[in-house]
C-alpha positions in Angstrom: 0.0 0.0 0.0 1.0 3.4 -1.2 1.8 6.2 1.8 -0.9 8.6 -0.1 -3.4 5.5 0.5 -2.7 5.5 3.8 -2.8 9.0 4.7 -5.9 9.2 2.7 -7.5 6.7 4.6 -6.2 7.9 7.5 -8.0 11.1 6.7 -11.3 9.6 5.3 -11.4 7.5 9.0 -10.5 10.6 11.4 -13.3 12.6 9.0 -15.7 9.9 9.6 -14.8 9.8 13.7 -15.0 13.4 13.8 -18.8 13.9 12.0 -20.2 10.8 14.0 -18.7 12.3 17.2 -20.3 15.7 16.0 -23.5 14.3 14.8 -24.5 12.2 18.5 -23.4 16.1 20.1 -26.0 17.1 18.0 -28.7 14.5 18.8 -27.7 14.3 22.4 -28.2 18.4 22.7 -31.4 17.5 21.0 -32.6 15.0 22.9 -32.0 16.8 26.1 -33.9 19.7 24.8 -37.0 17.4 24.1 -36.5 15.4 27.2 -36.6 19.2 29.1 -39.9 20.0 26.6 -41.4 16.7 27.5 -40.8 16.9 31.3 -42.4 20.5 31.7 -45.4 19.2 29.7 -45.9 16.1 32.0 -45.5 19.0 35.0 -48.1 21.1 33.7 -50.3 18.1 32.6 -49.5 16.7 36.5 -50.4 20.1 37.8 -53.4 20.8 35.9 -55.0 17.2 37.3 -54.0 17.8 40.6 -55.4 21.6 40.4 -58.9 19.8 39.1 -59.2 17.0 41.5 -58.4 19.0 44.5 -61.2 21.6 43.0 -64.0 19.2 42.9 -63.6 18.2 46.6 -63.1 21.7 47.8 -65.7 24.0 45.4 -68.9 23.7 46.3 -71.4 22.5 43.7 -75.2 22.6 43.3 -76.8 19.3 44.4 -79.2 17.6 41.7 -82.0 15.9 42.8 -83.1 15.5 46.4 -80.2 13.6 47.6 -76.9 14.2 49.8 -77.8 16.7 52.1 -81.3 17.6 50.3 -82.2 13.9 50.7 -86.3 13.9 51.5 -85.6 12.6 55.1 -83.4 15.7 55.9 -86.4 17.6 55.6 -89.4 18.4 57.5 -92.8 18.0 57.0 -95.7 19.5 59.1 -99.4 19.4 58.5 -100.9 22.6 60.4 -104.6 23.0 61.2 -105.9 26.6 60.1 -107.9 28.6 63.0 -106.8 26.4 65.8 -109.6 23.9 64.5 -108.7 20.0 64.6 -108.6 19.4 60.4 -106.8 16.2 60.7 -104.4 17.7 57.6 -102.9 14.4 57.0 -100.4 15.4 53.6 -97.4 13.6 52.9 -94.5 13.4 50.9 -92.8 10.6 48.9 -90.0 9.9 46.1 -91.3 7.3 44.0 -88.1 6.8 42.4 -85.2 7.2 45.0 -85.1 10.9 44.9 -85.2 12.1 41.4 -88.7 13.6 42.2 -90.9 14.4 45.2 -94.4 14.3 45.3 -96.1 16.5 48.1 -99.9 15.9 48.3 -101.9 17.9 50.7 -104.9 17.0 53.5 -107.7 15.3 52.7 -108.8 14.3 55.9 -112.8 14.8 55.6 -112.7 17.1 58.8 -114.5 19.8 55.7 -111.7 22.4 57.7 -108.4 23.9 55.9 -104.8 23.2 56.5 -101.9 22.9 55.2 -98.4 20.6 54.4 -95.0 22.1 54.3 -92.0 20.5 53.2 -88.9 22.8 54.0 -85.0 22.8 54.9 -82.6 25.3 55.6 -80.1 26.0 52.1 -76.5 24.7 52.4 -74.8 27.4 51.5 -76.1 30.8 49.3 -76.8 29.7 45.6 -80.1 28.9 43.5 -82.8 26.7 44.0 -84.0 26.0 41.1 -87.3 23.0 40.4 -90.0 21.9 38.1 -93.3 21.9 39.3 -97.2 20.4 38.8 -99.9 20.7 40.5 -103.1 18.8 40.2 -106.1 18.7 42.1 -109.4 15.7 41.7 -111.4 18.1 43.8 -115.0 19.0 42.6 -113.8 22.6 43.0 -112.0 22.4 40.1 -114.8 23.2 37.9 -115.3 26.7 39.9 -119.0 26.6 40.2 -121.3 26.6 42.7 -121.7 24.6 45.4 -118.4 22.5 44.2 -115.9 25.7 45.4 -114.6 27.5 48.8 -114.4 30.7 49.7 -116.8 33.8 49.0 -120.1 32.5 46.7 -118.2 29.1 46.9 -117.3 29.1 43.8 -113.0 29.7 44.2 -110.6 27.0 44.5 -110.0 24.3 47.4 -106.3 23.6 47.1 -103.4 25.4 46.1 -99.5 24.9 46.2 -96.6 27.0 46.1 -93.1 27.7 47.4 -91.8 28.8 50.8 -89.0 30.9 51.1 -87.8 32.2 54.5 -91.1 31.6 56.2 -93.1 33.7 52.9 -95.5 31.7 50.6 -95.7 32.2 47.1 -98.5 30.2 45.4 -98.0 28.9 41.8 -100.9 27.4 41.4 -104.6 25.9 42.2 -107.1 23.2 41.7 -109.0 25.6 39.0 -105.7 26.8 37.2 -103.7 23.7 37.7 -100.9 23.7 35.7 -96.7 23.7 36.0 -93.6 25.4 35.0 -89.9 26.2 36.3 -89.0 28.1 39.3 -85.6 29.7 40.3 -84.8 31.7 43.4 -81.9 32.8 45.4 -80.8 31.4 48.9 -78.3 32.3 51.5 -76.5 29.9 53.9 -79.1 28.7 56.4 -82.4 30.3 55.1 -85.2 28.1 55.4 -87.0 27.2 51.8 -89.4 25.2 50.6 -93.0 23.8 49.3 -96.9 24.2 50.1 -100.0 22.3 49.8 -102.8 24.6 50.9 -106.2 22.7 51.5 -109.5 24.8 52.6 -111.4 22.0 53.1 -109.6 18.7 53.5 -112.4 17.1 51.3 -113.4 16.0 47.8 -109.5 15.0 47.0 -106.3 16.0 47.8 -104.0 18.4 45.5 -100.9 16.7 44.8 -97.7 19.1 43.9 -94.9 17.4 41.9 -91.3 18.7 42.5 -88.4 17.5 39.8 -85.0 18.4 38.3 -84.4 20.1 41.9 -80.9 21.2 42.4 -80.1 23.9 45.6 -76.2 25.3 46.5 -74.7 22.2 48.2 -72.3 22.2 51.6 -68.9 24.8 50.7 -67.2 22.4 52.9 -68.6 18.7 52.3 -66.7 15.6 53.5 -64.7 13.9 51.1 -66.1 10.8 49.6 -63.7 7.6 50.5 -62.3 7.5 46.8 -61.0 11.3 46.5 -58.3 10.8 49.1 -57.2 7.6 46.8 -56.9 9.9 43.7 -54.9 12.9 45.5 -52.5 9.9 46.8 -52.2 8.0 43.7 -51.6 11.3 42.0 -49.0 12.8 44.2 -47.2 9.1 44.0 -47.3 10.1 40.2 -45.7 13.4 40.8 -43.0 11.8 43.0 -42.1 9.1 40.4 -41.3 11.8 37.7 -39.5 14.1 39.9 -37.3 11.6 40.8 -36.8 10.1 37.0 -35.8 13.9 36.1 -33.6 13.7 39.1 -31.4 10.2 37.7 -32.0 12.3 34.0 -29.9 15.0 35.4 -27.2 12.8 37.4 -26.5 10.9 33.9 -26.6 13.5 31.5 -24.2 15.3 34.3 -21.8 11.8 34.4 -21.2 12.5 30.3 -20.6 16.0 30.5 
C-alpha cells in the first residue's frame, strides 16, 4: 500500500470519527432539549389534574336531585290545622323513584276544615334553587261553580300549592288553574326554603304538587367521599415518580458531560 493511500484513509477514518462524534453532540443536545420540553409538559399536565381534583372536593357545587344533604328525610314535613280547629291535615311526601322527584300531596282528611303541608329545609350554602313543578287537584272545586268551590259564593278554588321561602309563601298554582312550570330563586347559607299544599277543606280530594329536576347550592365544605383521598394519593405518587426520573436524567446527562 502506497503512503498517499494510507494518509488518505487515515484522513477519510479521522473525518468519519470526527462527524459521528459531531452528529451524536447534535442529537444528544437535541434529545436533552425534548426530554426538558417533554418533562415540563408532564409537569403542567401533572399540575393541571391535581389543580382539578383537589377543586372538585373543595368547590362547592349545586346538588341535583333531592339527595346528599337535600335527601327527602333531611327535611321536615308538618301538616298545620288553620284557626286552631282539629282538620286532621294528613299530607305527605314521597320519592317514588329514590329521589329524582318528590311528590307532596296535601290533607284530605274529611274534617271539611283547611290546613296545610309544608316540606322545607334550611339551604346549604347561598346559591339557587332552582325546580319543576305540577300541580293537580281531583277536587270538585275544580270546575269553579257553585256549590263544588270555597271561599266567597263558593265558587273559588280548594287547594293550592306553592313555594316557601324564609317563612313567605308564594302560590304557583290551584285546583282551577292547575298547571306547571320552572321556578328559580336565590338562597343564603341557612335560610329556610321550601314547598306548600294549601287545603281549605280537607275534602273532595287532595291536591298533589310534583317537584323535579331540583338542584339547591350544596355544603362549601362537604366531607370527602372515600375515593377522593385515593386519587390525591395515587396522583401525588405520580408526581413523586417523575420528579425523581428527572432527578437520575440529570445525574446521567451530568456523568457524560
Amino acid at each position: 500500500m502506497q503512503t498517499s493511500d494510507v494518509s488518505e484513509t487515515t484522513y477519510l477514518r479521522a473525518f468519519d470519527l470526527a462527524y459521528s462524534q459531531t452528529a451524536v453532540s447534535i442529537l444528544t443536545k437535541a434529545s436533552e432539549v425534548n426530554l426538558q420540553q417533554y418533562l415540563g409538559k408532564r409537569r403542567l399536565l401533572f399540575s393541571l389534574l391535581f389543580t382539578m381534583c383537589l377543586a372538585s372536593v373543595l368547590i362547592p357545587q349545586a346538588k341535583a336531585d333531592f339527595i346528599g344533604y337535600y335527601d327527602l328525610t333531611n327535611f321536615t314535613l308538618t301538616n298545620t290545622d288553620n284557626e286552631q280547629f282539629p282538620s286532621f291535615t294528613d299530607g305527605t311526601a314521597t320519592t317514588p323513584d329514590g329521589g329524582q322527584s318528590v311528590v307532596l300531596t296535601g290533607g284530605n282528611g274529611g274534617s271539611g276544615i283547611g290546613g296545610t303541608t309544608d316540606l322545607f329545609i334550611n339551604a346549604a350554602a347561598a346559591g339557587i334553587v332552582q325546580f319543576n313543578w305540577a300541580f293537580s287537584s281531583s277536587d270538585p272545586s275544580s270546575a269553579g261553580t257553585f256549590p263544588f268551590g270555597c271561599g266567597l259564593g263558593f265558587t273559588g278554588s280548594c287547594d293550592d300549592a306553592g313555594y316557601l321561602l324564609n317563612g313567605t309563601f308564594v302560590q304557583l298554582s290551584d285546583d282551577i288553574l292547575q298547571g306547571s312550570g320552572l321556578v328559580s330563586f336565590a338562597v343564603t347559607v341557612g335560610e329556610s326554603f321550601g314547598f306548600r299544599v294549601e287545603t281549605l277543606d280537607n275534602l273532595g280530594g287532595a291536591g298533589v304538587l310534583t317537584l323535579s329536576n331540583f338542584s339547591a347550592p350544596a355544603d362549601p365544605s362537604p366531607v370527602p367521599e372515600p375515593g377522593y383521598p385515593a386519587i390525591l394519593l395515587g396522583l401525588t405518587a405520580v408526581m413523586a415518580s417523575v420528579q425523581r426520573w428527572k432527578t437520575r436524567v440529570r445525574a446521567n446527562q451530568g456523568g457524560n458531560q
